[in-house]
C-alpha positions as CSV (number, residue, x, y, z in Angstrom):
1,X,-62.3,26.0,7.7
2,X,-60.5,22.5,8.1
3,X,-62.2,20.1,10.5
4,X,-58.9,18.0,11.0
5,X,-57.4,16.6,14.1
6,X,-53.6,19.0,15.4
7,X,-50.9,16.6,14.9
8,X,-48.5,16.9,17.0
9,X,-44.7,15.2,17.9
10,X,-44.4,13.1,21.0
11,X,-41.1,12.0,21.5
12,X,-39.5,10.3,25.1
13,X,-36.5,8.9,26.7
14,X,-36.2,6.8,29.9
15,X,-36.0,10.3,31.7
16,X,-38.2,13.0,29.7
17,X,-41.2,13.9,27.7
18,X,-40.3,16.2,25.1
19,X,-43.9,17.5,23.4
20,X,-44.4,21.1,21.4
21,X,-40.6,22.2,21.9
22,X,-41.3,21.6,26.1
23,X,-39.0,18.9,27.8
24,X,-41.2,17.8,30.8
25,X,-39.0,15.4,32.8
26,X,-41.0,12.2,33.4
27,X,-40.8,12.0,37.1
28,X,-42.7,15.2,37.7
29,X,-45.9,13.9,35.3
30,X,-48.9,14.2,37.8
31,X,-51.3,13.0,34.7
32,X,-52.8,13.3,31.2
33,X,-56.0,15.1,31.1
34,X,-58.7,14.6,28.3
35,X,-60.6,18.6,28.4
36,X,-63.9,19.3,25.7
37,X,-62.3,22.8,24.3
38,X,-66.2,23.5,23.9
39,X,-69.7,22.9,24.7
40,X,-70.1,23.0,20.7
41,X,-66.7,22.4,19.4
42,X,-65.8,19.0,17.9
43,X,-62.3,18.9,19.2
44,X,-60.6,17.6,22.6
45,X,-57.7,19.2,24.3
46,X,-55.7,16.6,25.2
47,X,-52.7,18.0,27.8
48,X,-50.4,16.4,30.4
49,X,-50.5,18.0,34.2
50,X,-47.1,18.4,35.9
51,X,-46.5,17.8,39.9
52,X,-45.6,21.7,39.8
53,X,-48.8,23.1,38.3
54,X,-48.1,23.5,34.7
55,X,-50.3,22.0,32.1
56,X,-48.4,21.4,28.7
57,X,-50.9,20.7,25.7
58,X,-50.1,18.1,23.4
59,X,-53.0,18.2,21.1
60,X,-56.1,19.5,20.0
61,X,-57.7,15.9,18.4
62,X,-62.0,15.3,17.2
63,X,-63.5,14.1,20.4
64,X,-64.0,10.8,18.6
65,X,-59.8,10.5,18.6
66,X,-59.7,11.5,21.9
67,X,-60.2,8.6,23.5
68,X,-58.4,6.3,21.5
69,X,-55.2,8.5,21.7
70,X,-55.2,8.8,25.9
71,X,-55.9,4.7,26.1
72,X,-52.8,4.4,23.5
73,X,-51.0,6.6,25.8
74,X,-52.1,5.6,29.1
75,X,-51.0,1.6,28.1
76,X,-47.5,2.9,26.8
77,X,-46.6,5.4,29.8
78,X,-47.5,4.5,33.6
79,X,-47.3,8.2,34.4
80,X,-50.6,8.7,32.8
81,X,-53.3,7.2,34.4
82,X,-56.0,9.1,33.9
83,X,-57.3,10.0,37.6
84,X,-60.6,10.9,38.0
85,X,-59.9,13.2,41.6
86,X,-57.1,15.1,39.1
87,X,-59.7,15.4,36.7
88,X,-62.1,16.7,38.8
89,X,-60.0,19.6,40.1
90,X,-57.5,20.4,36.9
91,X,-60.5,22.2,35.6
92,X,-59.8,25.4,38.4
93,X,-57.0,27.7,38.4
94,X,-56.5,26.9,42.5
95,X,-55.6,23.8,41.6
96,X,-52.8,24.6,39.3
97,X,-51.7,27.2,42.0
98,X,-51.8,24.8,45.1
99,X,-49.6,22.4,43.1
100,X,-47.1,25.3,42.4
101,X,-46.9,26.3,46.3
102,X,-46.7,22.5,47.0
103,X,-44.0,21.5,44.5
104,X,-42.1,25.1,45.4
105,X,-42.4,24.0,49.5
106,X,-41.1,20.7,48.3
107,X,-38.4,21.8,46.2
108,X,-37.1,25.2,46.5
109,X,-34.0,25.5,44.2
110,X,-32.5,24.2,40.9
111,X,-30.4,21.6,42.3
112,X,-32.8,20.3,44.6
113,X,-35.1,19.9,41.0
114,X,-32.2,18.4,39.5
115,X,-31.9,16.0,42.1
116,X,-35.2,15.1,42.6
117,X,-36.0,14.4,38.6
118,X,-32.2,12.7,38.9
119,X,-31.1,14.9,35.5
């Protein structure tokens, strides 16, 4: 087995994230969230948290990486800032479902999303 770091693309423009064939527009990013996939693994899941619930994983990286590549991100994006309270909860499945209901309550149609992430 290969012990290597998953590289992955990460490309942006002043509107959208665009990471693993997933545009995630930019005004919607809750956070980026640093996860052990393990007790005993040597690899980090490194993901970003959307206001409507959905986690989108960018990279599986060696817990020694993992650090280095959410400061590099965190100083180049102000959407990710690395919130301890988000932290906290974006372990649970309720959170992820209380964030749906919220951002469905909030916004209940297509062109109310469009709108709201001016697209």
């Amino acid at each position: 087995m290969e012990d290597v770091s998953d590289p992955f693309d990460f490309y942006y423009s002043e509107n959208w994230f665009f990471v693993k064939e997933v545009y995630v527009p930019r005004k919607i990013v809750l956070d980026i969230i640093a996860v052990n996939k393990s007790l005993f693994s040597p690899f980090t899941v490194i993901g970003i948290i959307t206001e409507n619930g959905e986690a989108v994983f960018l990279a599986q990286v060696k817990k020694e990486e993992a650090d280095q590549v959410t400061i590099k991100l965190k100083k180049e994006f102000p959407e990710f800032r690395c919130d301890v309270q988000i932290l906290r909860e974006a372990i649970y499945k309720r959170f992820y479902k209380e964030k749906k209901r919220q951002f469905a309550d909030k916004i209940p149609d297509k062109m109310e999303f469009i709108n709201y992430c001016r697209l």
